[in-house]
C-alpha positions as CSV (number, residue, x, y, z in Angstrom):
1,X,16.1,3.6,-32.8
2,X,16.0,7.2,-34.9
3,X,17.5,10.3,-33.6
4,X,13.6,11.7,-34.1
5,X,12.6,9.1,-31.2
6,X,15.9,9.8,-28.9
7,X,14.1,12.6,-26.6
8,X,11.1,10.8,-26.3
9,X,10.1,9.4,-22.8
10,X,9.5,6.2,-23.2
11,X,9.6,2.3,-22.1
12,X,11.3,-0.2,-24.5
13,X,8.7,-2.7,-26.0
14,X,9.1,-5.8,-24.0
15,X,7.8,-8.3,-26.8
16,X,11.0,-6.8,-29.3
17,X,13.4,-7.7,-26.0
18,X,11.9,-10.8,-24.4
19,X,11.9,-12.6,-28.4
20,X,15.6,-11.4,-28.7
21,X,16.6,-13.5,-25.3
22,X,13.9,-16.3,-26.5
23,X,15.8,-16.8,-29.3
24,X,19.0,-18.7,-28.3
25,X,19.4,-21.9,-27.2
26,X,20.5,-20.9,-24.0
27,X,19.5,-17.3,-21.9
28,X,20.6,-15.1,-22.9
29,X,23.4,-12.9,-20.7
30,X,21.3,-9.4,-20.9
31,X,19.0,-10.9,-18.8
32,X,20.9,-10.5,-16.0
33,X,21.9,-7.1,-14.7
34,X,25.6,-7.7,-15.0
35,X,26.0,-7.7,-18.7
36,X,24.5,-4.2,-18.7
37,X,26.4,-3.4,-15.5
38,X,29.7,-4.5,-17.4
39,X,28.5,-2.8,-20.9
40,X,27.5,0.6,-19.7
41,X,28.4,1.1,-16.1
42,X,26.5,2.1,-13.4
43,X,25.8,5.7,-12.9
44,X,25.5,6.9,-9.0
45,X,23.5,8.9,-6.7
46,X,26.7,11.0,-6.1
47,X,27.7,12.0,-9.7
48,X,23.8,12.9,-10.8
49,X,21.1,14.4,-8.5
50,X,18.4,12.7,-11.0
51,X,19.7,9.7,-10.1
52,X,18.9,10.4,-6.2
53,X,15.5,11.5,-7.8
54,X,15.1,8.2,-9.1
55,X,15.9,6.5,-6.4
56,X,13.5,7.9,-4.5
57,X,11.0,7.8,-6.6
58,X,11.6,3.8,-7.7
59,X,12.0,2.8,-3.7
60,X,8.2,4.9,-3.5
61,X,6.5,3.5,-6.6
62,X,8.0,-0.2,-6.0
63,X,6.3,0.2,-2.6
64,X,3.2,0.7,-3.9
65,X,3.5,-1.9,-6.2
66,X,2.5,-5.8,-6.2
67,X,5.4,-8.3,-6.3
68,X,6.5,-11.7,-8.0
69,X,7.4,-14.5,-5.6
70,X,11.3,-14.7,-5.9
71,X,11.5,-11.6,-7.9
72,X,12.7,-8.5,-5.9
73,X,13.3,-5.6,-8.3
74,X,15.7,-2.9,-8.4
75,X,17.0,0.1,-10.6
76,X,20.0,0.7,-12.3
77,X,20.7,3.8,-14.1
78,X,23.4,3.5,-16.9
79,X,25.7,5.1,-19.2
80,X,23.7,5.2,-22.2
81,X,23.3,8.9,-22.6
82,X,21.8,9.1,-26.3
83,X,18.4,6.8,-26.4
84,X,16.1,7.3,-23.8
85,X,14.6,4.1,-23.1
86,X,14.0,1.7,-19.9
87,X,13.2,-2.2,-19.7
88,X,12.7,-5.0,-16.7
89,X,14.7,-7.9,-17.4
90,X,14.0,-11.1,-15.8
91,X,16.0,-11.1,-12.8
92,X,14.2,-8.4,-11.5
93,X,16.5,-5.0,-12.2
94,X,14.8,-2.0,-14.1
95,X,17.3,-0.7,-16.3
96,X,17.2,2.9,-17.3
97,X,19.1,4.7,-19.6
98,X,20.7,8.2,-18.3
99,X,18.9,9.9,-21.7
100,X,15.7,8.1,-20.2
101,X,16.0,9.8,-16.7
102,X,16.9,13.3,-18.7
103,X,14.0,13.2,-20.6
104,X,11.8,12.9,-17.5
105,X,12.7,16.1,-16.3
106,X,13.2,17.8,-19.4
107,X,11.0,20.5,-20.0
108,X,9.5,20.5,-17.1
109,X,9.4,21.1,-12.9
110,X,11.3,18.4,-10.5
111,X,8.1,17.5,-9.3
112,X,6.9,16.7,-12.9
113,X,9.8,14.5,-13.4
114,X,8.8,12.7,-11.0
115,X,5.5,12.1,-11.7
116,X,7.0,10.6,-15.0
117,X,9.2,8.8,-13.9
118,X,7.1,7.1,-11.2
119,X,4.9,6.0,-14.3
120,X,7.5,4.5,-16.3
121,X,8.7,2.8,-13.3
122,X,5.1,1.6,-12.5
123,X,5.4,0.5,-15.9
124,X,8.0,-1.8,-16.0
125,X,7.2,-3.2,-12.2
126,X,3.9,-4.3,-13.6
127,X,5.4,-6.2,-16.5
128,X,7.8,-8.0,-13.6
129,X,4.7,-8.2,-11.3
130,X,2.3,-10.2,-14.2
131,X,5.4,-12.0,-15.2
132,X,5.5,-11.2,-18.5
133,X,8.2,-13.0,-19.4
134,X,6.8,-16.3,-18.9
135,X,5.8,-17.1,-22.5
136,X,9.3,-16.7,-23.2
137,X,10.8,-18.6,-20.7
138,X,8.3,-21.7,-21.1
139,X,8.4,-21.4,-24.9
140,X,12.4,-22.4,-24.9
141,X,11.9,-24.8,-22.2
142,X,9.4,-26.8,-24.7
143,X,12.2,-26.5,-27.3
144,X,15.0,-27.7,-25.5
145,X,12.7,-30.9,-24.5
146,X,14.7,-33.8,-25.0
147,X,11.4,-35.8,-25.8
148,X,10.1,-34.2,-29.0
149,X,6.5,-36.3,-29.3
150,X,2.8,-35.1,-30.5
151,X,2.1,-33.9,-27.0
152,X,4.9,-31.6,-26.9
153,X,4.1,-30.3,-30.6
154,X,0.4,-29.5,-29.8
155,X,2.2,-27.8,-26.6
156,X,4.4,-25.7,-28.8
157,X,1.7,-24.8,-31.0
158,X,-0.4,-23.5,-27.9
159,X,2.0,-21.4,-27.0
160,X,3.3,-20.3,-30.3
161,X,-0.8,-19.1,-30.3
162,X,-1.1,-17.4,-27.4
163,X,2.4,-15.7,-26.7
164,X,3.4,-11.9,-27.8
165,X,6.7,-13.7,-29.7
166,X,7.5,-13.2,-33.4
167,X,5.7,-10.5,-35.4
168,X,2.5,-12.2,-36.1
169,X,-0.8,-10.1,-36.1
170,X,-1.7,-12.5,-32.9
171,X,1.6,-11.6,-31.1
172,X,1.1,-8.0,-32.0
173,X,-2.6,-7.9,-30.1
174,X,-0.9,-10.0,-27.4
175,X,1.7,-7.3,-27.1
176,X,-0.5,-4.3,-27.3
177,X,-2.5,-6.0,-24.6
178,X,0.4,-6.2,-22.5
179,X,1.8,-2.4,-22.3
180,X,-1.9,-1.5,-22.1
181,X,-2.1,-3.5,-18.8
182,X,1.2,-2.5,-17.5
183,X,0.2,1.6,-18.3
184,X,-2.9,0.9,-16.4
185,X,-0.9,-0.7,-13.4
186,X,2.0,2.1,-14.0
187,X,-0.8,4.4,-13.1
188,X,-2.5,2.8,-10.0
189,X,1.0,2.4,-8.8
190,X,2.3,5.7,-9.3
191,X,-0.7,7.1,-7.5
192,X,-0.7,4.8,-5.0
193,X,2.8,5.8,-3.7
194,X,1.4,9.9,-3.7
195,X,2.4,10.9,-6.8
196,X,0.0,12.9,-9.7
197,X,-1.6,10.7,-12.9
198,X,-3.3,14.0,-13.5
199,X,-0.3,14.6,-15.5
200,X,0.2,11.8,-17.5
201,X,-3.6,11.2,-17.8
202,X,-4.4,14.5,-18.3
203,X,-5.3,16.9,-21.4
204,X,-2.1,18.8,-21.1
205,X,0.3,15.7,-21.1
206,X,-0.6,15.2,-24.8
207,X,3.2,15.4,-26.1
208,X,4.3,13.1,-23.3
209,X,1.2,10.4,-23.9
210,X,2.0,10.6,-27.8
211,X,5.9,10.1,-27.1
212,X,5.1,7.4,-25.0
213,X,2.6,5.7,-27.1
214,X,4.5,5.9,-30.3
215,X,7.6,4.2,-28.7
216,X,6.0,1.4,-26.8
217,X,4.1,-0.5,-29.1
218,X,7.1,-0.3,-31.4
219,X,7.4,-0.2,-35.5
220,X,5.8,-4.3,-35.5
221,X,2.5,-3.4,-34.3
222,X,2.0,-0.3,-36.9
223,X,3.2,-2.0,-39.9
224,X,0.2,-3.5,-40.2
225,X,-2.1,-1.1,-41.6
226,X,-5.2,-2.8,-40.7
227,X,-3.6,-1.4,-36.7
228,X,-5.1,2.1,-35.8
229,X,-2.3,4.9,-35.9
230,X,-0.4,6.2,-33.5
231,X,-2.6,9.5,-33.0
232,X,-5.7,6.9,-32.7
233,X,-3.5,4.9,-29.3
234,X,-3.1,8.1,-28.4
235,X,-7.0,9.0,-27.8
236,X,-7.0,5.6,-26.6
237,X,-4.5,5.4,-24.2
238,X,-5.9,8.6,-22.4
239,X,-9.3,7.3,-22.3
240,X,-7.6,4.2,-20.4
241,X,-5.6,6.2,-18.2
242,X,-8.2,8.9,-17.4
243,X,-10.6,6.1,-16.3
244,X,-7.6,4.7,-14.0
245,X,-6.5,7.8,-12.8
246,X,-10.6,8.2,-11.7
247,X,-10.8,5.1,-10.4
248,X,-7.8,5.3,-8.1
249,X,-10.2,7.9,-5.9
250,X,-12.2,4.8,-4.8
251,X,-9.5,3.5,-2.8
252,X,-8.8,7.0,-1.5
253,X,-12.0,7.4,-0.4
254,X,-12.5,4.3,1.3
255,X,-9.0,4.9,3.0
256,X,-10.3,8.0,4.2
257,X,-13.5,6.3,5.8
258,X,-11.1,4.0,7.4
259,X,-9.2,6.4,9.2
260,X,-12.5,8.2,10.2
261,X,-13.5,4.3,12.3
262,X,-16.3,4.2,9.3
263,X,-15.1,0.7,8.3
264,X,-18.5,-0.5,7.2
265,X,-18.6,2.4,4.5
266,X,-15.0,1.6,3.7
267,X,-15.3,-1.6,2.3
268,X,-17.6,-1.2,-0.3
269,X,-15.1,1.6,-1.9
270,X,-11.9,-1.1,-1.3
271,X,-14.1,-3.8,-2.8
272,X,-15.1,-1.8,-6.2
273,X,-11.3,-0.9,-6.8
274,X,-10.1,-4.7,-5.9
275,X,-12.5,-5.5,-9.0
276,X,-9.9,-3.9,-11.4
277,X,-7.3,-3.3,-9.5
278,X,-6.1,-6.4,-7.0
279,X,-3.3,-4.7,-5.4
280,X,-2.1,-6.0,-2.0
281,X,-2.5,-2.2,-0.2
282,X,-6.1,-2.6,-1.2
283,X,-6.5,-6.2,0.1
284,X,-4.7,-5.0,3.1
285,X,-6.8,-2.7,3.9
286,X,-9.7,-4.4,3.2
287,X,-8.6,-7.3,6.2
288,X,-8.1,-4.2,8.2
289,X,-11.7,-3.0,7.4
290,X,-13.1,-6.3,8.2
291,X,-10.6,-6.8,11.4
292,X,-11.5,-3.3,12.7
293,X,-14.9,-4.5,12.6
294,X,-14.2,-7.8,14.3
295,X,-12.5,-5.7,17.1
296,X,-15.6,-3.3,17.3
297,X,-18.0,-6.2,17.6
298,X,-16.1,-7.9,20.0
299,X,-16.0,-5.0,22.3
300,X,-19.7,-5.1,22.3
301,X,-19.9,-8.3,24.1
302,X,-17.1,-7.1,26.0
303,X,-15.2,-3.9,25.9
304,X,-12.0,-5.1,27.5
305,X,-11.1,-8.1,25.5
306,X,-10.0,-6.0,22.2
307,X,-7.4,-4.4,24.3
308,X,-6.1,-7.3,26.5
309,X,-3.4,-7.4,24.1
310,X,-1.9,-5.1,22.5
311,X,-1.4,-6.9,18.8
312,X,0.6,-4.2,16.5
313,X,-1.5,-3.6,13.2
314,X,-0.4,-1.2,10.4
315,X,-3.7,1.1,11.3
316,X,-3.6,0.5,15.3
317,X,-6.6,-0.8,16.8
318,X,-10.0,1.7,17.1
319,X,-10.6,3.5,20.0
320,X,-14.3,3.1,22.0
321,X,-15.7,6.7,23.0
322,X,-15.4,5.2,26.4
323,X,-12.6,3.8,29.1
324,X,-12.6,0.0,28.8
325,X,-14.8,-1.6,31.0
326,X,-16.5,-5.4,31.3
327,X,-16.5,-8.2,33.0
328,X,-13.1,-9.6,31.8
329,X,-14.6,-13.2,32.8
330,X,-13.5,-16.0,31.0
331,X,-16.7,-17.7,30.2
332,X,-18.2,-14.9,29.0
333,X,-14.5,-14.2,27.0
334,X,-15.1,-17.4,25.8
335,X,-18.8,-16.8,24.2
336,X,-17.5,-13.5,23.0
337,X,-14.6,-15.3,20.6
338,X,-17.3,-17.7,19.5
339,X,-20.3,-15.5,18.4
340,X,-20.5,-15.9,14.8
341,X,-21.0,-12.1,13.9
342,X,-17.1,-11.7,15.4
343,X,-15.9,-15.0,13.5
344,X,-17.5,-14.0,10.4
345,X,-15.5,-10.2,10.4
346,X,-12.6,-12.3,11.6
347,X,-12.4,-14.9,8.5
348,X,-12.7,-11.8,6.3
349,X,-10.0,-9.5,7.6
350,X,-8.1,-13.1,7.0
351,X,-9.1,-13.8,3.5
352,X,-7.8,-10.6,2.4
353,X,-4.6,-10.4,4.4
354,X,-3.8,-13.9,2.9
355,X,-4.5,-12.6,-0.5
356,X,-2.3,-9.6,0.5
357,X,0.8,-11.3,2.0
358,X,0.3,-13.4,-1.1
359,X,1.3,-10.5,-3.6
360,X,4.8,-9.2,-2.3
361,X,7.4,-11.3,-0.8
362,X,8.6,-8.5,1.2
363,X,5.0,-6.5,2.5
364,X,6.0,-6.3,6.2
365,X,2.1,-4.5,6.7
366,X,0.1,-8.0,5.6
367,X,2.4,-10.2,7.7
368,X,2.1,-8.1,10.9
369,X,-1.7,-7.4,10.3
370,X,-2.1,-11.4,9.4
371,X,0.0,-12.0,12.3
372,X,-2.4,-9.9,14.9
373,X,-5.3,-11.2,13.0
374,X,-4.4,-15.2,13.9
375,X,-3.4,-14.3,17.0
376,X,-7.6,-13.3,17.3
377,X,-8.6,-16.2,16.0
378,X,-6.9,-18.7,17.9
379,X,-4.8,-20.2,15.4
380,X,-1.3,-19.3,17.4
381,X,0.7,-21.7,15.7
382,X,-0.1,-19.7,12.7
383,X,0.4,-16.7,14.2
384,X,4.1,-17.4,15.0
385,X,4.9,-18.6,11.9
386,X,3.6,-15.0,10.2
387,X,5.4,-13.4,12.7
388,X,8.9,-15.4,12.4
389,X,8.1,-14.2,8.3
390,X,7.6,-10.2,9.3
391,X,11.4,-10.4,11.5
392,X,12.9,-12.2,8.4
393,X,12.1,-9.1,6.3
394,X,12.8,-6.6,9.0
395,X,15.4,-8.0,11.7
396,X,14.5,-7.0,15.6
397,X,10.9,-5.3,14.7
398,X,9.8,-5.1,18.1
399,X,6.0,-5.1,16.8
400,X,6.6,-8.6,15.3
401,X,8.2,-9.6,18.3
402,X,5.2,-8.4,20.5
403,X,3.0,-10.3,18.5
404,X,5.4,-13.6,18.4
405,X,5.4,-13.7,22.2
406,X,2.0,-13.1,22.3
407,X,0.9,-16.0,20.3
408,X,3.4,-17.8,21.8
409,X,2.0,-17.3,25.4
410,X,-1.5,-18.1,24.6
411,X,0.3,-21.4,22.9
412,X,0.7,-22.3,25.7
413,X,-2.1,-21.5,27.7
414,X,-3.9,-23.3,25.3
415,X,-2.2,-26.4,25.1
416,X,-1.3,-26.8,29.3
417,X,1.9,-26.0,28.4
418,X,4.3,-23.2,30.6
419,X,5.6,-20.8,27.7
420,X,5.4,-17.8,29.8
421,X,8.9,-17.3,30.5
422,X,9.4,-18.0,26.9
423,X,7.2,-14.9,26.1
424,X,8.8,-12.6,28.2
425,X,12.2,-13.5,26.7
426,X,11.3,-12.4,23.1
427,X,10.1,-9.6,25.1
428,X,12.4,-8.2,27.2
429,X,15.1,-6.9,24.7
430,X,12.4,-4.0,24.2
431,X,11.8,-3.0,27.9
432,X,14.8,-2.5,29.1
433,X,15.9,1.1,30.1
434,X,17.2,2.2,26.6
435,X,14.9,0.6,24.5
436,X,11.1,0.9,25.7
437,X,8.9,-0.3,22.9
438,X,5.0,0.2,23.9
439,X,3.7,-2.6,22.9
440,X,6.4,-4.7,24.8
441,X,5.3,-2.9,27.8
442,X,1.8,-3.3,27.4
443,X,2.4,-7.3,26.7
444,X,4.4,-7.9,29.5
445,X,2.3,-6.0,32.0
446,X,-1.1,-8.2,30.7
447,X,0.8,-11.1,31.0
448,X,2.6,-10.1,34.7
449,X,-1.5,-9.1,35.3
450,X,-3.0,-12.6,34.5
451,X,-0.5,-14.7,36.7
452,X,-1.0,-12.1,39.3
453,X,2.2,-10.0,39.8
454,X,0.9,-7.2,40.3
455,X,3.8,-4.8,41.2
456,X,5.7,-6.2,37.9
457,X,2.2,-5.5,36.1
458,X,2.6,-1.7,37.6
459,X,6.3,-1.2,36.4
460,X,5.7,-2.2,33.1
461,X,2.5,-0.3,32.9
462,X,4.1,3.1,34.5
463,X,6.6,2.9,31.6
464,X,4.4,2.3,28.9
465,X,2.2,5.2,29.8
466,X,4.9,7.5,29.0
467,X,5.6,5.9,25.8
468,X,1.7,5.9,24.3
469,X,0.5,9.2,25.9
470,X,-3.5,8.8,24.3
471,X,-5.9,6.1,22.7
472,X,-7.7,3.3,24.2
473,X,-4.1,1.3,25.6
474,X,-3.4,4.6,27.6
475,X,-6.9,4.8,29.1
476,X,-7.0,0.8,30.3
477,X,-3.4,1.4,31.7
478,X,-4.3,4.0,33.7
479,X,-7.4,2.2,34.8
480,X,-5.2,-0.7,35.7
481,X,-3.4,1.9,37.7
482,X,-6.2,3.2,39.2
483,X,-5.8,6.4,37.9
484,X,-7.8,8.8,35.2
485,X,-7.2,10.2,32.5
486,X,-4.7,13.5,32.2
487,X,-5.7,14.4,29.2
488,X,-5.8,18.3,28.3
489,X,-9.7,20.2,29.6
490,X,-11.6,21.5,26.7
491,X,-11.3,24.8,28.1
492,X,-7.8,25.2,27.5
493,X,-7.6,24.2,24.0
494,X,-8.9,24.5,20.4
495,X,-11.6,21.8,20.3
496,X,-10.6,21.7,16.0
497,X,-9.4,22.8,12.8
498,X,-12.2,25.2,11.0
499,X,-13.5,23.5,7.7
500,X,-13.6,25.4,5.0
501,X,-17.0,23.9,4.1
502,X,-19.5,22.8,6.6
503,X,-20.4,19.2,6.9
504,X,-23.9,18.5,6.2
505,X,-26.2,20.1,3.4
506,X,-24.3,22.0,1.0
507,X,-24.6,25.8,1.1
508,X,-24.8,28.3,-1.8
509,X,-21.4,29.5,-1.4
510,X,-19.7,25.5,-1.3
511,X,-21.6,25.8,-4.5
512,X,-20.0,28.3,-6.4
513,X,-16.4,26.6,-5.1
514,X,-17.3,23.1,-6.6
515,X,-17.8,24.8,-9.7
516,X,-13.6,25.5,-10.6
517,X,-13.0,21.7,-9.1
518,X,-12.6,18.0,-11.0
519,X,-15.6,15.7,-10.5
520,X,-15.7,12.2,-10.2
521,X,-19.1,10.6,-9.7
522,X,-19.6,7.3,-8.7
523,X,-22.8,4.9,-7.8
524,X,-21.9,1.7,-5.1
525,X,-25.2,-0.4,-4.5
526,X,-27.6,2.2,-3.4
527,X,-24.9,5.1,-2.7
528,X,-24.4,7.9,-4.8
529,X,-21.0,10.1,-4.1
530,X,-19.5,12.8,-5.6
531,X,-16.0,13.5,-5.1
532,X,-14.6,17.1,-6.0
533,X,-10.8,17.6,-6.2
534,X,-9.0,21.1,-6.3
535,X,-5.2,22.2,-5.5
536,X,-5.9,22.3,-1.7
537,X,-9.6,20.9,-1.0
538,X,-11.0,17.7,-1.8
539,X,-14.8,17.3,-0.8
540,X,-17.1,14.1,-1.3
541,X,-20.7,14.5,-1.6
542,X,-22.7,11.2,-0.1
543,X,-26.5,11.5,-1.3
544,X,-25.7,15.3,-1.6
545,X,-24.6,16.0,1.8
546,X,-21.1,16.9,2.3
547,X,-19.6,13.5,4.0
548,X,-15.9,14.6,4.2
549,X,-13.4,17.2,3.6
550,X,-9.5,17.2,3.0
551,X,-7.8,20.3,3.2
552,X,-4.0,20.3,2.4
553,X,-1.7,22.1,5.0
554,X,1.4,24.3,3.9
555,X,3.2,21.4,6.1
556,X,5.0,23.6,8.6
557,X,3.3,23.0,11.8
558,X,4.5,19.9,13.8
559,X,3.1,17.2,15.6
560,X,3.9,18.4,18.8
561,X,2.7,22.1,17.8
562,X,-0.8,20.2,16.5
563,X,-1.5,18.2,19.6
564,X,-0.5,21.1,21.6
565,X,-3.1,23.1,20.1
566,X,-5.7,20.2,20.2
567,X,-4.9,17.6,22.4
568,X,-3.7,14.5,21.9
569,X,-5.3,11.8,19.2
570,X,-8.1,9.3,19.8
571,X,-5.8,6.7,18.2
572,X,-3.0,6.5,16.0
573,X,-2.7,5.0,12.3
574,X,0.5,3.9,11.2
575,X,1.9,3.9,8.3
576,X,4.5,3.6,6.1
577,X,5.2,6.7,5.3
578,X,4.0,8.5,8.6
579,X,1.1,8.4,10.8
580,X,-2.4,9.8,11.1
581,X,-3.7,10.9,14.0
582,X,-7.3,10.7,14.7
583,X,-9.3,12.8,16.6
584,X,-13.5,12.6,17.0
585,X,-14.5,14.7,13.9
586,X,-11.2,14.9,11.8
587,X,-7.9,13.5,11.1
588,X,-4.5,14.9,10.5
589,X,-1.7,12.9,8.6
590,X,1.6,13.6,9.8
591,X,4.7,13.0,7.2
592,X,8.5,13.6,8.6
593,X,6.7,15.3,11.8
594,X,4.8,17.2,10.4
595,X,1.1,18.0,9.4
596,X,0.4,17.7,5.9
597,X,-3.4,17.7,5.3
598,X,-6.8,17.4,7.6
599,X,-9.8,15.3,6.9
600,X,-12.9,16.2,8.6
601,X,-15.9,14.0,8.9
602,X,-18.6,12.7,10.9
């Protein structure tokens, strides 16, 4: 590497590493992270506050990101203080040099070191997430064949024709087409996990894109002169990013329809990014979408069956306008559960959670969601098994447990067989007097209610309702209780936030606002939006009528402050990074306690 190219930020061209390993008759030992442990050393969170940076930032981004099976990936930061370069070696570890991390936040503010770092790392988890090492690894396998006959010639020869190994003009493309994906990926990754591809997409990130670019296609490509030049991949490469960056606001949006209840607007957002970008939040929350409406349809036929349970979801369940009421027969249960409108929404949310779990090893979101969505089904077999899979990856989760016993009781219900005690065992451990989980509570009071012990039913039920103070569970639990709801008049508090633009048709002075924001326009089927961003306000347009609002907070008021002023929530979403609670018109997403930005819609 030249000393001109040692402060550039950069990712080290993985076709130049992955031939170097190819290369010897057996792996080679920088593939795994202990050679460049035992090289360089290991520099900690304790020596370098960029390192603790990093960390954070790589445990965010690799969130966001979609997953190898039986590739878990991590970061190391070493001692290699001159070159600034990073690379993802087989076994799953992101190395990073310490003049790597330094460049990041060279020249810049923390919060722009971040953002590119996050990209790099998005980088390099999309080259261990499309398994772009497999060429490699295949290629010496055919090599080492013991049985060396026309069929294993022709087999070399494919791959030989197809792979990004040697310096061929055909491994060059293969290459480029490689770190092209992995920058688009970087991107959707980094801005899934909250972090800003304005600045690596945009016009004033030209010395960064240019470093960048120049680095990681490497001196092979460009030797070739028939290859466009650097500065041309550099036009390029923001063309390609900019259009990502854009395209990232369709799963935003339809994320913010979600946690409106506006599923059936949702999907159609979730669905145009899964086209380019099949990540597992978005199939995720596509199964939600489609399990939402399930749940909705379902409480059509009869309003107390979507709440009979209380199955833990990452996005809890939606909340009717009204207290649960029906019928609660079985026979008409039973028609409900089979009317194909239900079964169709049903085998969606499925589909996609499958499709979900599918892409990460360690999602606990897909498994619980998948878990729930069996449970609905009536595959409870299934169920369990999803379940046992969500408390592998996260040891006593009470909400996997709730769902476990859950299936496990209607098992048994099914199948003549007496599993209740069973049930209430996986239960138990969370309703006992120091640990009261509400879902637990809820569980074990439904199942106390349907084999008729009633004062158990009431115990559980009193406990609950001072764990889940609001929502749709809180209002059939007090029901149960023969009791209404406590909740706060209208005449002592705020009824909402004031928008800073008013829902509806847009007004002459919205107009002049719109004017000093970024535009993104996009047509879906029949529906035109436009979706205006700014440092505080976002505002979508639907068929030119303002549709929804975000408006960022200052993020010193607290959850208990919020509610306080304006009651408590509809319903909760959970998620991993915080929750959002949901109100009739608006929405207010709560991070470390407290509230961080309002959405207001119909």
């Amino acid at each position: 590497m030249s000393k001109g190219s040692r402060w550039i930020f950069l990712t080290l061209f993985l076709t130049i590493f992955s031939t170097s390993l190819a290369n010897g008759a057996a792996s080679s030992p920088k593939e795994s992270a202990q050679w460049w442990v035992s090289r360089y050393g290991v520099i900690s969170s304790k020596e370098d506050s960029y390192v603790l940076r990093a960390d954070a930032v790589f445990k965010r981004v690799s969130a966001a990101a979609d997953k190898a099976a039986g590739r878990l990936p991590r970061l190391l930061v070493i001692r290699a203080d001159n070159d600034p370069w990073a690379v993802a070696i087989p076994d799953g570890t992101i190395i990073l040099s310490k003049g790597g991390l330094d460049a990041c936040y060279r020249g810049t503010t923390p919060e722009g070191g971040d953002d590119r770092l996050a990209f790099i790392v998005g980088h390099e988890l999309a080259h261990l997430a499309k398994d772009d090492f497999w060429h490699s690894r295949v290629a010496k396998a055919v090599r080492e064949f013991s049985g060396s006959g026309k069929n294993v010639e022709r087999l070399a020869t494919l791959i030989r024709n197809t792979s990004d190994r040697g310096a061929s003009k055909q491994a060059n493309d293969e290459a480029r087409v490689k770190e092209l994906q992995a920058d688009g990926y970087g991107i959707v990754y980094m801005a899934m996990a909250g972090y800003n591809p304005q600045s690596i997409a945009g016009k004033e990130s030209n010395s960064f894109i240019h470093d960048f670019s120049s680095q990681a296609t490497g001196q092979i490509a460009y030797d070739d002169p028939k290859h466009p030049a650097p500065s041309q991949r550099v036009e390029f490469l923001r063309v390609t990013l900019a259009e990502v960056a854009q395209e990232v606001e369709l799963f935003r949006i339809g994320s913010l329809y979600f946690q409106l209840g506006r599923y059936e607007e949702a999907i159609p957002f979730f669905e145009r990014f899964r086209e380019r970008f099949p990540s597992r939040e978005t199939f995720n929350n596509l199964g939600l979408s489609y399990y939402q409406l399930a749940l909705d349809h379902l409480a059509q036929c009869d309003s107390v069956l979507p709440y009979r349970y209380k199955l833990p979801v990452l996005f809890d369940n939606n909340t009717l306008a009204i207290v649960p009421r029906g019928s609660s027969d079985l026979g008409q249960a039973s028609a409900c559960y089979r009317d194909d409108t239900y079964q169709k929404y049903l085998d969606g949310a499925i589909l996609n959670l499958e499709q979900s779990k599918a892409r990460d090893p360690e999602y606990l979101p897909s498994r619980l969601n998948l878990a729930s969505a069996y449970v609905m089904k009536g595959n409870y077999t299934l169920a369990m098994a999803t379940a046992d899979e969500a408390l592998r990856l996260r040891t006593g989760d009470a909400d996997a447990a709730s769902i476990k016993a859950v299936a496990l009781y209607l098992f048994g219900r099914s199948s003549a067989l007496d599993s209740t005690d069973a049930a209430l065992e996986i239960l138990r451990p969370f309703a006992s007097s120091n640990v009261q989980h509400p879902s637990a509570l809820y569980n074990m009071a439904a199942i106390e209610h349907d084999r008729g012990r009633h004062v158990e039913m009431k115990t559980h039920l009193e406990s609950f309702i001072t764990q889940e103070k609001s929502g749709a569970y809180h209002a059939q639990a007090l029901k149960l209780l023969g009791r209404t709801s406590q909740e706060m008049p209208v005449s002592r508090r705020q009824l909402a936030p004031k928008s800073p633009v008013q829902l509806g048709e847009l007004r002459r002075e919205s107009i002049t606002m719109l004017a000093t924001m970024r535009l993104n326009e996009f047509v879906l089927g029949t529906v035109r939006v436009k979706f205006y961003s700014g440092s505080r306000i976002s505002l979508l347009l639907r068929d030119g009528l303002v549709d929804l609002i975000t408006m960022k907070q200052d993020g010193v008021k607290s959850q208990e402050l919020f509610q306080l002023q304006y009651g408590n929530p509809r319903r909760v979403i959970l998620t991993l990074g915080g929750k959002i609670l949901v109100y009739d018109n608006f929405t207010a997403l709560v991070e470390n306690n407290l509230i961080t930005s309002i959405t207001f819609g119909a």
